[in-house]
N, C-alpha and C positions, 0 to 999 in steps of 0.2 A: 852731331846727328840728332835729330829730332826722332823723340818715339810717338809713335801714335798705337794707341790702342785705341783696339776696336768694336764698335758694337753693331753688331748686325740685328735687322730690325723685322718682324714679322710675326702681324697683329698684334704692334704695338707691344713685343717683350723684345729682350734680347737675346739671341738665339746664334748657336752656329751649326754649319754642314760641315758632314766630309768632306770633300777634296768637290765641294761645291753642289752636292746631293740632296737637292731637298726631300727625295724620302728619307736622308741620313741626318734630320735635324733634331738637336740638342736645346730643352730651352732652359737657359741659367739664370735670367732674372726677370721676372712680371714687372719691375717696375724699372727703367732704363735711366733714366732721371738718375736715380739715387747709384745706379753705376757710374754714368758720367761723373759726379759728385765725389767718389769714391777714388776716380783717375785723379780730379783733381786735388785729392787730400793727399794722395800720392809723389804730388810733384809734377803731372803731368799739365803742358800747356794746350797738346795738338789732341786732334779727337776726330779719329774716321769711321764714317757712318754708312752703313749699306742698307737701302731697303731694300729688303730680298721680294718683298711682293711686286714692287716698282720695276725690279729687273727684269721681271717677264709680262706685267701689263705696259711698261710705258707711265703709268700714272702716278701720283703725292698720296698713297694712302698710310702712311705715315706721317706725311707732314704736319700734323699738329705737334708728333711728337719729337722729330725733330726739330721744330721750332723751338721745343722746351729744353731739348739737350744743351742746345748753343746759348738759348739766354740766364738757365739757371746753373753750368758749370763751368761759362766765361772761359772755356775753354775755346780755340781757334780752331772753327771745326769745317770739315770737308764732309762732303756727301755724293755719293754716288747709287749709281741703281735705276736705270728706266729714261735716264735723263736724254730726252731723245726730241724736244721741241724748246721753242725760246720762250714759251709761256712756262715750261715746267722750271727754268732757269730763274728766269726772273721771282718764279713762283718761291722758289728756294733759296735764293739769293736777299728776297725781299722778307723773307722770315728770319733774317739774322745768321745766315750761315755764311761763312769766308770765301770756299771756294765747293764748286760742284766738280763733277769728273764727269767724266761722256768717255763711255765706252762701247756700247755696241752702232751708236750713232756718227763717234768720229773713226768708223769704220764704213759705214754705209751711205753716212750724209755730208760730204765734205763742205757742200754751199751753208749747210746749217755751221759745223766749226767753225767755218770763215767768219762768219757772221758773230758766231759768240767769242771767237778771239779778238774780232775788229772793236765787239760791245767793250768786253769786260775782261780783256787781256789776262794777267796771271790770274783772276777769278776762278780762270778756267783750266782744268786737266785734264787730262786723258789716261785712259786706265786700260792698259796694255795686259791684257791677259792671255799667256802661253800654255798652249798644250801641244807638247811634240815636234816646238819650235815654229808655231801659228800661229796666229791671233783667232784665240775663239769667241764667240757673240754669244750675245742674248743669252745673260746667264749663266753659262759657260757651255749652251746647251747643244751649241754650234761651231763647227774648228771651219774657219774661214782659210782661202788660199795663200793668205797674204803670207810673208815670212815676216817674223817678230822684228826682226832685227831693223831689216828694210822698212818697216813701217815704221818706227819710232826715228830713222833717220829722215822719212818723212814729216814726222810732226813737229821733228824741231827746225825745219825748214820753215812749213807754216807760221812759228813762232810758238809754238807750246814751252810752256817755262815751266810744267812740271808733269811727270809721266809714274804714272802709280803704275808697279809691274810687278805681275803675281805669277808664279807658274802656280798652275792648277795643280798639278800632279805632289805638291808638298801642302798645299792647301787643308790645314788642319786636321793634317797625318802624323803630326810632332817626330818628324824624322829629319828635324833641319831645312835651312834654307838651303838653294842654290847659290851657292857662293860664286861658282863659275860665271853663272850669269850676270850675278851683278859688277863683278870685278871688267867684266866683258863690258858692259852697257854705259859704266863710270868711265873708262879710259874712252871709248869712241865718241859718247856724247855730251854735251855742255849743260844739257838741263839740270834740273833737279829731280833726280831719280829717288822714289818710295821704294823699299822692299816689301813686297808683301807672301805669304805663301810661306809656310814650316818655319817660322822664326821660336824656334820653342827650348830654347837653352842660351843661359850665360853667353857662351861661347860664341855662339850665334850673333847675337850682341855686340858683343866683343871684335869678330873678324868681321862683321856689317860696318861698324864701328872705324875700324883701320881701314877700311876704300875709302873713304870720304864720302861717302852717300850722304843725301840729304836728311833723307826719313827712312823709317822701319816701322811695318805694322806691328804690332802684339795682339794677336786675337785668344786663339784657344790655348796656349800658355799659359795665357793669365788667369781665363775661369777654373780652368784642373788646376792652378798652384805652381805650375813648373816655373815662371818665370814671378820673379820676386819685383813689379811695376816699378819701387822706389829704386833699387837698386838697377836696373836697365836703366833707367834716364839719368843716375850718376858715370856710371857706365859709358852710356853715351854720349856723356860731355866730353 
Protein backbone atom coordinates (compact mmCIF):
# COMPACT_ATOMS: atom_id res chain seq x y z
CA UNK A 1 0.00 0.00 0.00
CA UNK A 2 1.17 3.31 -1.02
CA UNK A 3 0.74 6.45 1.44
CA UNK A 4 0.11 9.55 0.04
CA UNK A 5 0.15 12.41 2.18
CA UNK A 6 -1.52 15.39 1.69
CA UNK A 7 -1.46 18.88 0.88
CA UNK A 8 -4.25 20.84 0.43
CA UNK A 9 -3.68 24.14 -1.21
CA UNK A 10 -5.34 27.67 -0.64
CA UNK A 11 -3.67 30.90 -1.79
CA UNK A 12 -0.79 29.17 -2.30
CA UNK A 13 -0.15 27.61 1.55
CA UNK A 14 -0.97 24.38 2.88
CA UNK A 15 -4.05 24.26 4.79
CA UNK A 16 -6.72 21.85 5.99
CA UNK A 17 -10.74 21.74 6.93
CA UNK A 18 -12.86 20.11 9.20
CA UNK A 19 -14.75 17.40 7.89
CA UNK A 20 -14.46 19.63 4.59
CA UNK A 21 -15.50 23.36 6.11
CA UNK A 22 -13.92 25.91 4.70
CA UNK A 23 -14.93 28.31 7.40
CA UNK A 24 -13.03 25.36 9.66
CA UNK A 25 -9.55 26.11 7.96
CA UNK A 26 -6.24 25.49 9.56
CA UNK A 27 -3.18 27.02 7.84
CA UNK A 28 0.13 24.73 8.60
CA UNK A 29 2.64 25.83 6.24
CA UNK A 30 3.11 29.22 3.84
CA UNK A 31 5.59 27.50 1.99
CA UNK A 32 4.19 24.02 0.40
CA UNK A 33 7.36 23.26 -1.51
CA UNK A 34 9.38 22.74 1.52
CA UNK A 35 6.36 20.30 2.76
CA UNK A 36 6.51 18.21 -0.20
CA UNK A 37 10.33 18.08 0.32
CA UNK A 38 9.85 17.13 3.84
CA UNK A 39 7.31 13.90 2.47
CA UNK A 40 10.02 13.13 0.46
CA UNK A 41 12.97 13.16 3.15
CA UNK A 42 10.57 10.97 4.76
CA UNK A 43 10.55 8.18 2.44
CA UNK A 44 7.51 9.23 0.84
CA UNK A 45 7.13 8.53 -3.07
CA UNK A 46 3.16 9.42 -3.76
CA UNK A 47 1.94 13.16 -3.10
CA UNK A 48 -1.86 14.22 -3.19
CA UNK A 49 -2.76 17.61 -3.81
CA UNK A 50 -6.18 19.39 -3.50
CA UNK A 51 -6.79 22.86 -4.57
CA UNK A 52 -9.54 23.97 -2.29
CA UNK A 53 -9.93 27.22 -4.19
CA UNK A 54 -10.18 25.23 -7.62
CA UNK A 55 -13.03 23.10 -6.00
CA UNK A 56 -15.53 25.49 -6.02
CA UNK A 57 -14.29 27.99 -9.00
CA UNK A 58 -13.59 25.26 -11.56
CA UNK A 59 -10.09 27.09 -12.24
CA UNK A 60 -5.76 26.53 -11.88
CA UNK A 61 -5.30 29.13 -9.33
CA UNK A 62 -2.89 27.31 -7.80
CA UNK A 63 -1.25 25.87 -10.62
CA UNK A 64 2.14 27.47 -10.49
CA UNK A 65 2.31 25.97 -7.24
CA UNK A 66 1.51 22.84 -7.99
CA UNK A 67 3.61 22.69 -10.73
CA UNK A 68 6.48 23.31 -8.17
CA UNK A 69 5.35 20.44 -5.91
CA UNK A 70 5.70 17.71 -8.64
CA UNK A 71 9.00 19.10 -10.17
CA UNK A 72 10.97 19.92 -7.08
CA UNK A 73 9.82 16.83 -4.64
CA UNK A 74 10.02 14.22 -7.57
CA UNK A 75 7.45 12.86 -5.83
CA UNK A 76 4.45 10.95 -8.11
CA UNK A 77 1.92 13.40 -7.69
CA UNK A 78 -1.92 13.45 -8.17
CA UNK A 79 -4.12 16.54 -8.03
CA UNK A 80 -7.57 17.15 -7.67
CA UNK A 81 -10.05 20.16 -7.00
CA UNK A 82 -12.26 21.92 -9.87
CA UNK A 83 -10.89 19.66 -12.53
CA UNK A 84 -14.13 20.01 -14.57
CA UNK A 85 -12.82 20.84 -18.42
CA UNK A 86 -10.02 19.11 -20.89
CA UNK A 87 -8.14 22.28 -20.90
CA UNK A 88 -7.90 22.28 -17.02
CA UNK A 89 -6.31 18.48 -17.57
CA UNK A 90 -4.19 19.06 -19.95
CA UNK A 91 -3.37 22.32 -18.07
CA UNK A 92 -2.20 20.10 -15.08
CA UNK A 93 -1.03 17.16 -16.71
CA UNK A 94 1.33 19.36 -18.94
CA UNK A 95 2.78 21.02 -15.67
CA UNK A 96 4.30 17.72 -14.65
CA UNK A 97 1.78 16.20 -12.65
CA UNK A 98 1.00 12.18 -12.91
CA UNK A 99 -2.45 11.87 -12.66
CA UNK A 100 -5.55 14.47 -12.06
CA UNK A 101 -8.80 13.19 -10.27
CA UNK A 102 -12.34 14.54 -11.38
CA UNK A 103 -14.82 14.55 -8.95
CA UNK A 104 -17.67 16.69 -9.19
CA UNK A 105 -17.38 16.46 -13.12
CA UNK A 106 -17.25 12.54 -13.26
CA UNK A 107 -20.53 12.95 -11.64
CA UNK A 108 -22.17 15.58 -13.87
CA UNK A 109 -20.23 15.31 -17.14
CA UNK A 110 -19.95 11.72 -18.24
CA UNK A 111 -19.20 12.77 -22.25
CA UNK A 112 -16.13 14.91 -20.60
CA UNK A 113 -14.86 11.40 -18.59
CA UNK A 114 -15.21 9.58 -21.73
CA UNK A 115 -13.24 11.74 -23.36
CA UNK A 116 -10.34 12.00 -20.54
CA UNK A 117 -10.30 8.19 -20.00
CA UNK A 118 -10.21 7.68 -24.03
CA UNK A 119 -7.19 10.69 -23.92
CA UNK A 120 -5.16 9.62 -21.02
CA UNK A 121 -6.41 6.42 -19.46
CA UNK A 122 -4.89 5.56 -15.81
CA UNK A 123 -3.93 9.61 -15.85
CA UNK A 124 -7.21 9.83 -14.85
CA UNK A 125 -9.16 9.22 -11.35
CA UNK A 126 -12.20 9.89 -9.90
CA UNK A 127 -12.58 10.83 -6.40
CA UNK A 128 -15.59 9.26 -4.93
CA UNK A 129 -16.69 11.39 -1.96
CA UNK A 130 -19.44 9.93 0.74
CA UNK A 131 -21.67 11.57 2.83
CA UNK A 132 -24.47 9.32 4.19
CA UNK A 133 -23.75 6.87 1.59
CA UNK A 134 -23.96 9.55 -1.54
CA UNK A 135 -21.74 10.97 -3.66
CA UNK A 136 -21.49 14.60 -2.77
CA UNK A 137 -20.21 17.52 -5.23
CA UNK A 138 -18.59 20.54 -5.51
CA UNK A 139 -16.54 20.66 -2.67
CA UNK A 140 -18.33 18.61 -0.64
CA UNK A 141 -21.07 21.35 -0.64
CA UNK A 142 -23.64 19.28 -2.35
CA UNK A 143 -24.84 15.38 -1.39
CA UNK A 144 -26.02 14.25 -4.88
CA UNK A 145 -28.75 11.12 -5.47
CA UNK A 146 -26.45 8.96 -6.63
CA UNK A 147 -25.66 5.94 -4.16
CA UNK A 148 -21.71 5.57 -3.51
CA UNK A 149 -21.46 2.13 -4.04
CA UNK A 150 -23.49 2.06 -7.46
CA UNK A 151 -21.45 4.77 -8.77
CA UNK A 152 -17.94 3.45 -8.36
CA UNK A 153 -19.48 0.21 -9.86
CA UNK A 154 -20.18 2.41 -12.49
CA UNK A 155 -16.67 3.88 -13.12
CA UNK A 156 -15.00 0.77 -13.27
CA UNK A 157 -17.15 -0.17 -15.96
CA UNK A 158 -16.13 3.02 -17.85
CA UNK A 159 -12.66 1.94 -17.13
CA UNK A 160 -11.50 4.01 -14.18
CA UNK A 161 -8.26 2.24 -12.87
CA UNK A 162 -8.31 4.30 -9.77
CA UNK A 163 -10.99 5.80 -7.33
CA UNK A 164 -9.85 8.13 -4.47
CA UNK A 165 -12.70 7.54 -1.79
CA UNK A 166 -13.15 9.75 1.33
CA UNK A 167 -16.17 9.73 3.62
CA UNK A 168 -16.65 13.18 4.64
CA UNK A 169 -17.92 12.60 7.97
CA UNK A 170 -14.05 11.22 9.28
CA UNK A 171 -12.63 13.87 7.13
CA UNK A 172 -10.03 15.44 9.45
CA UNK A 173 -12.02 14.53 12.72
CA UNK A 174 -8.99 12.22 13.75
CA UNK A 175 -11.44 9.61 14.82
CA UNK A 176 -10.27 6.85 12.35
CA UNK A 177 -11.17 5.73 9.10
CA UNK A 178 -14.08 3.76 7.87
CA UNK A 179 -12.64 0.56 7.80
CA UNK A 180 -16.21 -1.00 6.91
CA UNK A 181 -16.00 0.85 3.75
CA UNK A 182 -13.03 0.10 2.46
CA UNK A 183 -13.11 -3.58 3.34
CA UNK A 184 -16.59 -3.36 1.34
CA UNK A 185 -15.21 -1.47 -1.81
CA UNK A 186 -11.74 -3.96 -2.04
CA UNK A 187 -13.75 -7.28 -1.99
CA UNK A 188 -16.48 -5.88 -4.79
CA UNK A 189 -14.16 -3.81 -6.83
CA UNK A 190 -11.03 -4.38 -9.18
CA UNK A 191 -9.60 -0.95 -9.20
CA UNK A 192 -7.28 0.63 -7.24
CA UNK A 193 -8.89 2.09 -4.38
CA UNK A 194 -7.24 5.46 -2.25
CA UNK A 195 -8.42 5.77 1.31
CA UNK A 196 -8.93 9.00 2.32
CA UNK A 197 -10.95 10.66 5.27
CA UNK A 198 -9.90 9.98 9.46
CA UNK A 199 -6.72 7.99 8.68
CA UNK A 200 -5.14 9.36 12.01
CA UNK A 201 -3.47 6.46 13.91
CA UNK A 202 -0.93 3.55 13.51
CA UNK A 203 -3.59 1.29 13.59
CA UNK A 204 -5.32 2.90 10.98
CA UNK A 205 -2.38 2.09 8.85
CA UNK A 206 -1.97 -0.91 9.86
CA UNK A 207 -5.95 -2.48 9.26
CA UNK A 208 -5.75 -0.20 5.75
CA UNK A 209 -2.77 -2.06 5.36
CA UNK A 210 -4.17 -5.85 5.67
CA UNK A 211 -7.27 -5.18 2.79
CA UNK A 212 -4.95 -4.80 0.28
CA UNK A 213 -5.92 -1.33 -0.74
CA UNK A 214 -3.95 0.41 -2.97
CA UNK A 215 -3.28 3.91 -1.26
CA UNK A 216 -4.13 5.69 1.84
CA UNK A 217 -4.33 9.48 2.38
CA UNK A 218 -2.37 10.97 5.51
CA UNK A 219 -3.52 14.54 5.86
CA UNK A 220 -4.24 16.01 9.31
CA UNK A 221 -2.33 13.20 11.15
CA UNK A 222 0.65 14.31 9.91
CA UNK A 223 0.63 18.16 10.56
CA UNK A 224 -0.67 17.60 14.60
CA UNK A 225 2.09 14.87 14.99
CA UNK A 226 -0.22 11.75 15.46
CA UNK A 227 0.94 9.77 12.55
CA UNK A 228 4.87 9.31 12.57
CA UNK A 229 5.18 9.74 7.90
CA UNK A 230 8.41 7.52 8.10
CA UNK A 231 6.93 5.03 10.04
CA UNK A 232 3.26 4.62 8.02
CA UNK A 233 5.12 3.90 4.82
CA UNK A 234 7.39 1.10 6.55
CA UNK A 235 4.20 0.13 7.89
CA UNK A 236 2.73 0.06 4.61
CA UNK A 237 4.92 -2.04 2.91
Amino acid sequence: MFIFPAIDLFEGKAVRLFKGDYAQMTVYNEDPVSVAKDFAAAGATHLHVVDLEGARSGETPNLDTVAALAASSGLFTEVGGGIRSMEVVERYLGAGVHRVILGTAAVNDEAFLKEALARYGDRIAVGVDIKDGFVAIKGWTEKSSLDALAFCEKMEKMGVKTIICTDISKDGAMKGANHELYRTLSQRFGVQIIASGGVSSMEDVKKLAALGIYGAIIGKAYYTGAISLKEAIEVAK
